[in-house]
N, C-alpha and C positions, 0 to 999 in steps of 0.2 A: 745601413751604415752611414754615418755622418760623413759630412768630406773631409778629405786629409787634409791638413793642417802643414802650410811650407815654412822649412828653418831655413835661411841662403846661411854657409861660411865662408868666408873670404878671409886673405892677408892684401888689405893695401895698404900703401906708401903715403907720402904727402899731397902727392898729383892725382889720390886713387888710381896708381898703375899696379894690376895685377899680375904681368906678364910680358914677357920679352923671346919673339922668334919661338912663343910654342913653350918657354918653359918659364920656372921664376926666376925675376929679376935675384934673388938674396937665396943663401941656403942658413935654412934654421930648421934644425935636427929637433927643436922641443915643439916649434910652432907644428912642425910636420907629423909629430905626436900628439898634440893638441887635434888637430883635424883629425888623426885617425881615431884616437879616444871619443872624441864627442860628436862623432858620424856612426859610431859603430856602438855607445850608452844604452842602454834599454834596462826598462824595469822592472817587463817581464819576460823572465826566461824565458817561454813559448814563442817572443816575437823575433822581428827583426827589421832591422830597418833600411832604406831604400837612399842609395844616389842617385842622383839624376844631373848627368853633362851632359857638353854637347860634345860634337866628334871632336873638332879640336882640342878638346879637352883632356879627353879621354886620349888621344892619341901624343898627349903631351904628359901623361900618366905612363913612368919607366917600366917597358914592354917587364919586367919582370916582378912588377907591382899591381899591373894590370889583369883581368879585374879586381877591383877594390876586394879584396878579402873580407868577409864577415857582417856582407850586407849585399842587399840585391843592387845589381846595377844597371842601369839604364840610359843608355845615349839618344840622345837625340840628332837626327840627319833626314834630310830631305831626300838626301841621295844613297840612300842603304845599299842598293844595289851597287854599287860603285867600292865598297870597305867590305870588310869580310873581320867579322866582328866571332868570338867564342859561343857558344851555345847557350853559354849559362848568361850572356848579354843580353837583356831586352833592347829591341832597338826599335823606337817610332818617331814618326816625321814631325810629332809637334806635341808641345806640355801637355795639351787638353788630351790630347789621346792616348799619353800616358799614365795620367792622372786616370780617366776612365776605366784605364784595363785596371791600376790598381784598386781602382774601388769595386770593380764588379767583376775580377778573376777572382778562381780557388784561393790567388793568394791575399786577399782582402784581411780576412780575419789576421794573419797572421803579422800584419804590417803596423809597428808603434812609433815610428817617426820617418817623414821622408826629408830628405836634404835635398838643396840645389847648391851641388858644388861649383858651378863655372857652364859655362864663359859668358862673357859681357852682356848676349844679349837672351842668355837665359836668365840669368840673374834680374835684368829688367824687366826680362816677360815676366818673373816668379815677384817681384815686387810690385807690380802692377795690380799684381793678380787680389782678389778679396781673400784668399787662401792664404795668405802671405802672412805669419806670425811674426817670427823672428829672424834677425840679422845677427850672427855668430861672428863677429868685426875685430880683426888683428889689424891694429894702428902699426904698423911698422911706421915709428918717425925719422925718416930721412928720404932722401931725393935719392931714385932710382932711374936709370933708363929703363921705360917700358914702352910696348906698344899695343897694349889691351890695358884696360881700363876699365875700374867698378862704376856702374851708376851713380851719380848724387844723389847721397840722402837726403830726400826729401824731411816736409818738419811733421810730416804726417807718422815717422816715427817718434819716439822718446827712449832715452837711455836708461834702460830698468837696471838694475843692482844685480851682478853677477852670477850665476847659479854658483851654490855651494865649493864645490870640486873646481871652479875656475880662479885661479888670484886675478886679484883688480891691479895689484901694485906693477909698475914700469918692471918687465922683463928685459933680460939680454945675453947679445949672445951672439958670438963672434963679432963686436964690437960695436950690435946691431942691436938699440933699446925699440920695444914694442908694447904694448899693451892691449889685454882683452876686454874687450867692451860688448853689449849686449843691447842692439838696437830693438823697440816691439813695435809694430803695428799699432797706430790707435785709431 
């Protein structure tokens, strides 16, 4: 099997802040269906596709949301032992050993996209990484208080032309203009 292939999605701000005390800084009811639409997209019925947080993440994910429905999910923690996570949870101490199980468990074949949903420095490990495709980028434009924060895009991305099903045009929404942008690896 080839290696998987990383999408990161995020919403940042003007400061790149993602996050405030564990949860979002803004609530937008389309961007938060935008995420779950294009986390959970496949093309072929047979597959399915994979998140990948890290604990704070995931425990910043409303315990009645959590796990992500209609994709495998997978946190990352050092200290597993410590959280008490659902069954249907994968849980390992680092990308690489998650990314391994997925390429050589039973569920290999079955996996058409993985995502790295969050936090800051999975998202950096996941952009670092040669793995690393795509960056699924909500421009929320205005000044937020946060205290987690996306990576700088490096110039080692380019801004490719929006998949189909995404509008490019300035969205908004409770009084909150944003836009979808599509960062790729070159």
């Amino acid at each position: 099997m080839s290696k998987l292939k990383l999408n990161l999605i995020v919403a940042a701000c003007r400061n790149r802040g993602i996050g405030i005390k564990g949860d979002l800084p803004w609530h937008l009811r389309k961007e938060l269906r935008h995420f779950s639409n294009t986390t959970k997209k496949i093309n072929d019925p047979s597959k399915t596709n994979v998140v990948i947080m890290g604990r704070k993440t995931y425990f910043g994910v409303p315990e009645d949301k959590r796990p992500l429905k209609d994709r495998i999910n997978i946190v990352l923690t050092r200290n597993k032992e410590e959280y008490s996570f659902p069954e249907s949870v994968l849980v390992f101490s680092s990308l690489p050993e998650a990314l391994k199980h997925l390429e050589e468990s039973e569920i290999a074949p079955k996996i058409e996209n993985v995502w790295i949903v969050g936090g800051c420095s999975v998202y950096e490990e996941a952009m670092r990484s040669d793995r690393c495709h795509r960056i699924y980028f909500t421009d929320v434009q205005g000044e937020f208080e946060c205290d987690t924060f996306f990576p700088e895009i490096g110039n080692n991305f380019k801004i490719v032309p929006n998949d189909p099903e995404i509008p490019s045009e300035v969205q908004e929404e409770n009084g909150i203009k944003y836009q979808y942008k599509i960062y790729e690896k070159v």
